[in-house]
C-alpha positions in Angstrom: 0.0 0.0 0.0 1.3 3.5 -0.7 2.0 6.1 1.9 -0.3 8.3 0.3 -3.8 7.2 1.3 -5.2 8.8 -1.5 -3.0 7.4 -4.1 -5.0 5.4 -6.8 -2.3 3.7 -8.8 -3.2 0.4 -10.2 -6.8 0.6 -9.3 -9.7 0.5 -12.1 -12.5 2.6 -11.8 -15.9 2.1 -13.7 -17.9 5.6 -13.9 -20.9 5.7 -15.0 -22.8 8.5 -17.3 -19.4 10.0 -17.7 -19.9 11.5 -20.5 -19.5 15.5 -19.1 -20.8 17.2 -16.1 -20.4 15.5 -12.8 -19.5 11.8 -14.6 -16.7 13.5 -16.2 -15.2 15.4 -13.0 -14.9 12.1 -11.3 -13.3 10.5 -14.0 -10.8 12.9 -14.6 -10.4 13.2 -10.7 -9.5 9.1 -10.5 -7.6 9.5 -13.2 -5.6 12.1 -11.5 -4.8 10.1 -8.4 -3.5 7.4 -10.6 -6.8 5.0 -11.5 -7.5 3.6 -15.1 -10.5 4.6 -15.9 -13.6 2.5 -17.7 -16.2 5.1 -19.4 -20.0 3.9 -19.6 -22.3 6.2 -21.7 -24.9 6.1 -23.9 -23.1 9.0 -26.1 -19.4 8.6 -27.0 -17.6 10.4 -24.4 -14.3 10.7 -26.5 -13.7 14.2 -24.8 -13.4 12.5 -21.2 -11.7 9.7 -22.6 -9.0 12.3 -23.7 -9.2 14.5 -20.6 -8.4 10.8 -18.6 -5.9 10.2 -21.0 -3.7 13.5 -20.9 -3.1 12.2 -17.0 -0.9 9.2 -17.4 -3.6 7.0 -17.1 -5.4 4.5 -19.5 -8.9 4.6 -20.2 -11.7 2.1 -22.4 -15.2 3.3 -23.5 -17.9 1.0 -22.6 -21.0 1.9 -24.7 -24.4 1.5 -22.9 -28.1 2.6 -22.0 -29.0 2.1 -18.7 -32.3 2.4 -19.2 -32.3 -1.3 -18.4 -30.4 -3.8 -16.6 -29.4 -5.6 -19.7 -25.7 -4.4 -19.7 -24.7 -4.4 -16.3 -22.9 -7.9 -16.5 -21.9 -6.9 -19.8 -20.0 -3.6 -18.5 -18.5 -5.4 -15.6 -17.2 -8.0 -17.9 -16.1 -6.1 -20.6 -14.5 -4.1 -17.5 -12.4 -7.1 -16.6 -11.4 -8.3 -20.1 -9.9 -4.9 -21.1 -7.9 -4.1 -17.2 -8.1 -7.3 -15.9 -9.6 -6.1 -12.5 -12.6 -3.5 -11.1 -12.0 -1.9 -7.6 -14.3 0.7 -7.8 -17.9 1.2 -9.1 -19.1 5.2 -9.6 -22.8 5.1 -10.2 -23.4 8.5 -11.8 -25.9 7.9 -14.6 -29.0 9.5 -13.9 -32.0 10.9 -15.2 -34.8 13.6 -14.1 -38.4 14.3 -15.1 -40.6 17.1 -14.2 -44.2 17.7 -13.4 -46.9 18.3 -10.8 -47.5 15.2 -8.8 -51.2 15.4 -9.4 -50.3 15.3 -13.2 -47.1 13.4 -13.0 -47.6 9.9 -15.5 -46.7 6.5 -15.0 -43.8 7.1 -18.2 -42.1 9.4 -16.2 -41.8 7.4 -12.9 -40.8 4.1 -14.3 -38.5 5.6 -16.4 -36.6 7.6 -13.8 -37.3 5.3 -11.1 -35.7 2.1 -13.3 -32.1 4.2 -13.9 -31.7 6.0 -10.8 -32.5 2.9 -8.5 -33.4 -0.1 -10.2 -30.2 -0.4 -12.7 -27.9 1.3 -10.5 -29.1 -1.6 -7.8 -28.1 -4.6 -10.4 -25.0 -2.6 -11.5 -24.0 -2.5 -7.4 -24.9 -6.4 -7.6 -22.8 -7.2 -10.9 -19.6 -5.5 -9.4 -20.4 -6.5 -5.6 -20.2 -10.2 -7.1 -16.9 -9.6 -8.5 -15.5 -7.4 -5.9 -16.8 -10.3 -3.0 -14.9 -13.3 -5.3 -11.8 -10.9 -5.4 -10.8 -9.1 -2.1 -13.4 -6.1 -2.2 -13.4 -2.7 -3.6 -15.0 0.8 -3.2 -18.7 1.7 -4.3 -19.6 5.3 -4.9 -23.3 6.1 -5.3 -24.5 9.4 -7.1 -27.0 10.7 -4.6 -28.8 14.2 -3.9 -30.1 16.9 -2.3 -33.4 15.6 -2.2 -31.9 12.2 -0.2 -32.4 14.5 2.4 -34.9 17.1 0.9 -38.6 16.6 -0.8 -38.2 19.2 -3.6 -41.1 20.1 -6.1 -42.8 18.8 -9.7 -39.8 16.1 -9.5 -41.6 13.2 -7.8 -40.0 10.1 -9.0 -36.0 11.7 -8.9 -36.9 12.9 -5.1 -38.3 9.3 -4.8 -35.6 7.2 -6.8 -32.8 9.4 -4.8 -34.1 8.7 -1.4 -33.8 5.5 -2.5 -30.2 5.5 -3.0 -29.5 6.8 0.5 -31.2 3.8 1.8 -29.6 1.7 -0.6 -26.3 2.9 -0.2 -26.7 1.9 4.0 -28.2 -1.3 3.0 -25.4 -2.6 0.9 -23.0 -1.3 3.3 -24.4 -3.4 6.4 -24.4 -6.5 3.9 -21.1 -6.1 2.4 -18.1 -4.3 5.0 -17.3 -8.0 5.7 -16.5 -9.0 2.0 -14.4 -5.3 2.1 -16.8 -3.9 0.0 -17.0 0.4 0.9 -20.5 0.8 -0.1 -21.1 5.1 0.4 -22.5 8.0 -1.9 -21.8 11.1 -2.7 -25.3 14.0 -2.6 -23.8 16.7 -4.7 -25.4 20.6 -4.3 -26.1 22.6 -7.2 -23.1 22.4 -9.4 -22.2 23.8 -12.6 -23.0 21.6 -15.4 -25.0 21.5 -18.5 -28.0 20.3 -16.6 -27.9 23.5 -14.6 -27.1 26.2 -17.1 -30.8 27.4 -17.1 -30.9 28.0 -13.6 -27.2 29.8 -13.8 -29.2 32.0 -16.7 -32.0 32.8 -14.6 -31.0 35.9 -12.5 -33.7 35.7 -10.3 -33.1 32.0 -9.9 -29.5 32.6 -9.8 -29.6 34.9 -6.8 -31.7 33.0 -4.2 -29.7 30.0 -4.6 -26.3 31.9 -3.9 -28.1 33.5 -1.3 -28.6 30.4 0.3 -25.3 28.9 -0.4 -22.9 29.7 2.7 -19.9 29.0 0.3 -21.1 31.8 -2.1 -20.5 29.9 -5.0 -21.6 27.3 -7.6 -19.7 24.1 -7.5 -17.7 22.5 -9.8 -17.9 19.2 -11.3 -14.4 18.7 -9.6 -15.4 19.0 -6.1 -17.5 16.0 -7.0 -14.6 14.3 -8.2 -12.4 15.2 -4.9 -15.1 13.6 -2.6 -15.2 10.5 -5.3 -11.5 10.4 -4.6 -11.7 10.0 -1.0 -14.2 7.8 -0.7 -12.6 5.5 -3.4 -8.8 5.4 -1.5 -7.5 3.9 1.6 -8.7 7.3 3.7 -12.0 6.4 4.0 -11.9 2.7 4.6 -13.9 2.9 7.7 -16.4 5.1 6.1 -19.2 2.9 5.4 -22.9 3.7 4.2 -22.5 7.3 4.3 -23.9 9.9 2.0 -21.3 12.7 1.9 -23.2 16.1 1.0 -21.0 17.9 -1.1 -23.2 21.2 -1.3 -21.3 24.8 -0.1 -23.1 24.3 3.2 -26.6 23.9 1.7 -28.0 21.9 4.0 -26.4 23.6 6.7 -28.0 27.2 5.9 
């Protein structure tokens, strides 16, 4: 083991939805503290693939919707054939739909409800199986504000992310014996594509700077600094934990 608890060399990471925004910031983050890196999207995510790259560090696309759980044990195994190994899972792919619950159709909460939880629940099982057979490994969840928040007109995401804090604690109470670090990461408002409407929106803008005690937007990197930790040798006595990565959000 390296002196440096945060060093990442020789370990492969599997990101999910890493195609930009918050998937991306982990990746390159890993990358940077010495991980391969295995890219799942349903989009070519050549840009992230180079961004990995320019570290040191090798990296292999993975095409896939996870819209079902038909490629889970494909992208673990095509994870294995191309590194030989998987130490750490980053669930990041996730979707969002928006109504008001009294209108809010049956589309929009299976469909949300199936990638946020459903597939990212068999993806945690395909990897847990291989980590269990093969000394263990690190598990990162994607979570949210609204794990700990109810939000508006986004009743299947609030649901499906709640979800994923329980989850996260389940798997960790099942699988700290086989050294499996099960935890998740509930990231605040960060700068991404998904947000640029609300960073356009003055109005918008304003209140939720107002409320943010770090006076600031985050960036997809302090994502990836938080995926870093949990994934290393600092944080192996974290377990089932949902790390709020939010400028003091919550705290406000």
């Amino acid at each position: 083991m390296s002196d440096n608890f945060f060093d990442l060399t020789g370990k492969v990471a599997l990101v999910t939805g890493a195609n930009t925004g918050i998937g991306q910031g982990i990746a390159v983050a890993l990358a940077k503290a010495g991980a391969d890196i295995i890219l799942t999207a349903r989009r070519d995510p050549s840009e992230t693939r180079q961004l990995v790259e320019a570290e040191g560090v090798k990296a292999h696309v993975v095409m896939a919707d996870l819209s079902s759980i038909e490629p889970c044990d494909r992208i673990v195994s095509e994870t294995i054939n191309a590194f030989g190994r998987l130490d750490i899972l980053v669930n990041n792919a996730g979707i969002i739909r928006r109504n008001d619950a009294l209108d809010f159709t049956e589309d929009d909460w299976d469909a949300v409800m199936d990638t946020n939880l459903k597939i990212l629940f068999f993806l945690c099982q395909s990897a847990g199986r291989y980590m269990a057979a093969n000394g263990g490994g690190s598990i990162i969840n994607i979570a949210s504000m609204l794990t700990f928040q109810g939000g508006i007109r986004v009743a299947s995401y609030t649901a499906s992310k709640s979800g994923v804090g329980g989850l996260t604690k389940l798997l960790a109470n099942e699988w700290a014996p086989k050294n499996i670090n099960v935890n998740a990461i509930a990231p605040g408002y960060i700068a991404t594509n998904n947000t640029a409407a609300l960073q356009a929106d003055k109005d918008r803008n304003r209140q939720i700077l107002e409320r943010i005690p770090a006076g600031r937007w985050g960036e997809p990197g302090d994502i990836g600094g938080a995926a870093v930790f949990l994934a290393s040798d600092a944080a192996k006595y974290v377990q089932g934990h949902v790390l709020a990565v939010d400028g003091g959000w919550l705290a406000r």
